[in-house]
C-alpha positions in Angstrom: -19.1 308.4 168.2 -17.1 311.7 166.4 -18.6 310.2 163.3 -21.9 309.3 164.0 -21.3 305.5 163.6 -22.4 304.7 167.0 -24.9 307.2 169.4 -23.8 306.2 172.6 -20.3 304.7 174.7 -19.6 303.8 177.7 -16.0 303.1 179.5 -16.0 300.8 182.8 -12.9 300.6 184.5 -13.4 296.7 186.0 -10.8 297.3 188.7 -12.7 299.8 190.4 -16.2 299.0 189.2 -16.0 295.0 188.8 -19.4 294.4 189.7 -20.2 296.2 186.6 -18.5 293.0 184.8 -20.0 290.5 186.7 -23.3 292.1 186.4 -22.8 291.6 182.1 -20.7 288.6 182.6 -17.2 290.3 181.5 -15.1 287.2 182.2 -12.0 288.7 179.9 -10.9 292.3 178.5 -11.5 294.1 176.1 -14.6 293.6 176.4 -17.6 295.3 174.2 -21.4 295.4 173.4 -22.6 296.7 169.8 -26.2 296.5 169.9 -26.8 292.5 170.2 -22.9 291.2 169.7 -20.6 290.7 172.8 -17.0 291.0 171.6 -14.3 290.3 172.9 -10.2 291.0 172.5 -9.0 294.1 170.9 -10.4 295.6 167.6 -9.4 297.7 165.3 -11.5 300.9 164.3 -12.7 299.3 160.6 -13.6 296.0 162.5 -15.5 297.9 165.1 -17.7 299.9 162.7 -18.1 296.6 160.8 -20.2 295.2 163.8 -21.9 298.5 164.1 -23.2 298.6 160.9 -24.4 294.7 161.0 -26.1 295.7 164.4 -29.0 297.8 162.3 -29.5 295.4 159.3 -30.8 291.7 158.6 -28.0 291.1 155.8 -25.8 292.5 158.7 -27.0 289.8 161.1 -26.6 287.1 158.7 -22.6 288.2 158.6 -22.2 288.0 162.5 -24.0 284.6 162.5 -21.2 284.0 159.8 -18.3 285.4 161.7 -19.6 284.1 165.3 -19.7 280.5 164.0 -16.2 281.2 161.6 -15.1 281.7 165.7 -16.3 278.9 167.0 -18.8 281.2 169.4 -22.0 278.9 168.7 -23.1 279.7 172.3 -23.6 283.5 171.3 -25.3 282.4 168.2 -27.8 280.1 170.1 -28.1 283.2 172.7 -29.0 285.9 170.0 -31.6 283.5 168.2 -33.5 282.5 171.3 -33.7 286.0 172.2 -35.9 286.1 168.4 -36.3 283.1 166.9 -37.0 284.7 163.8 -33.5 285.4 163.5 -33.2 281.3 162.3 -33.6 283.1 158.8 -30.2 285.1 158.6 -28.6 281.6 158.6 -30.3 281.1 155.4 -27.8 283.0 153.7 -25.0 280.9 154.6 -26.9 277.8 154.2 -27.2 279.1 150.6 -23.4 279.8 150.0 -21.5 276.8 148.9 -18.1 278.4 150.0 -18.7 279.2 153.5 -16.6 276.5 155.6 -17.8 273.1 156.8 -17.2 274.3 160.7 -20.0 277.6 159.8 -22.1 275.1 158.3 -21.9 272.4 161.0 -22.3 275.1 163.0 -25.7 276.0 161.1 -26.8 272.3 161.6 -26.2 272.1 165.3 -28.6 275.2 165.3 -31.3 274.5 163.1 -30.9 271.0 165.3 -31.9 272.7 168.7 -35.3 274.0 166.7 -36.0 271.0 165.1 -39.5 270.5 165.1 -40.3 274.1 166.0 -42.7 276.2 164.9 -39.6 279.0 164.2 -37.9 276.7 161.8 -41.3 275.3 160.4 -41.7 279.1 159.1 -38.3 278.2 156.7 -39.9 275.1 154.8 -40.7 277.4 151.7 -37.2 279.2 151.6 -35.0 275.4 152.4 -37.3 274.3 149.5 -36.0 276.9 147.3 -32.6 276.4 148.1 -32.8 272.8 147.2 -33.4 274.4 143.7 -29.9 276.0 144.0 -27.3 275.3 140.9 -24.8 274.3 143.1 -25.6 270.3 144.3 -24.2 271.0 148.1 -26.5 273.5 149.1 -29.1 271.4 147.7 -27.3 268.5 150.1 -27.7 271.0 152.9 -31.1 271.7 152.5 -32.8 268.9 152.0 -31.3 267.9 155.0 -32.0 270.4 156.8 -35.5 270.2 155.4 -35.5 266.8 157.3 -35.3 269.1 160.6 -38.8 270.9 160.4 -40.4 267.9 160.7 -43.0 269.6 158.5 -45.0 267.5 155.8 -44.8 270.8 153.5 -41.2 269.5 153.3 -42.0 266.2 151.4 -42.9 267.8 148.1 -39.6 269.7 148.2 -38.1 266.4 149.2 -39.9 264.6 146.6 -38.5 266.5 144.1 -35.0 266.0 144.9 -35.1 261.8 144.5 -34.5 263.2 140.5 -31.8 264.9 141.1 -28.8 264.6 138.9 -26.2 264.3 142.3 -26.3 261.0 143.8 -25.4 263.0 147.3 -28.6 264.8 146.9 -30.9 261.9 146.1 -29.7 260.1 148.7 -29.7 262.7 151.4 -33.4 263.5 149.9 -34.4 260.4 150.6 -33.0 260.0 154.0 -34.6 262.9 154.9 -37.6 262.2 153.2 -37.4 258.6 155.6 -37.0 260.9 158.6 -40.0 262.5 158.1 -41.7 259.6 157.2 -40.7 258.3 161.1 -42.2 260.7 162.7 -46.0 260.4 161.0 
């Protein structure tokens, strides 16, 4: 608060307020809210400002989708994004890094799985079609499959595309995809 980062704090003590924490869920201490994020165990002042500053910014939301899957927290993940679906898109990010780990990008799958269909994920068929562009031949894996998931016929050109590939992983997983879609006409 000295410096700004934050505008407003508040301390509960649980042992003589606890139905403060039931009323927020506290089920373990430290406990703490920065805007949208629920964190908990103890922090350090760099981490803390760290989830401050991703609180106010799409590119920061996409980094605590990161780190909240990196901890295996895909129920807060799942909370934050159907509180705004629209939020779907700050997983594009890490769809398009070929780095991030395969437990944040199953995690990404198991999400874009529980809007499959859905006019929220629909809305990403242009920007998973560009990332099938991608130099890098996983994240073109990943989105073709994921294009698969918006069970949108926009998709098929995208998917189309991809049977040319030069990976065999991509080609085949365009035309799965492309066969999933296919099953649902």
């Amino acid at each position: 608060m000295k410096r700004g980062v934050i505008g407003r704090l508040e301390v509960v003590n649980i042992e003589s307020r606890p139905e403060a924490a039931q009323a927020l869920g506290v089920r373990s201490v430290p406990w703490l809210r920065i805007g949208l994020f629920q964190l908990m165990g103890a922090r350090s002042v760099a981490e803390l400002e760290n989830w401050a500053r991703r609180a106010t910014s799409a590119a920061g939301m996409s980094e605590a989708l990161h780190d909240l899957l990196k901890q295996a927290d895909l129920a807060q993940v799942l909370q934050l994004i159907q509180a705004d679906a629209a939020r779907l898109a700050a997983l594009l990010p890490i769809v398009a890094n070929p780095e991030a780990s395969l437990n944040v990008k199953l995690g990404v799958g198991v999400v874009f799985e529980e809007y499959a269909g859905q006019p929220a994920l629909q809305a990403l068929v242009d920007d998973l079609g560009s990332l099938t562009q991608h130099a890098d031949a996983r994240v073109r894996a990943d989105a073709s499959h994921l294009l698969s998931l918006t069970h949108a016929s926009e998709a098929r050109a995208w998917l189309q595309a991809r049977l040319l590939d030069e990976s065999a992983d991509v080609r085949e997983i365009a035309a799965e995809s492309l066969q999933t879609l296919e099953g649902l006409s």
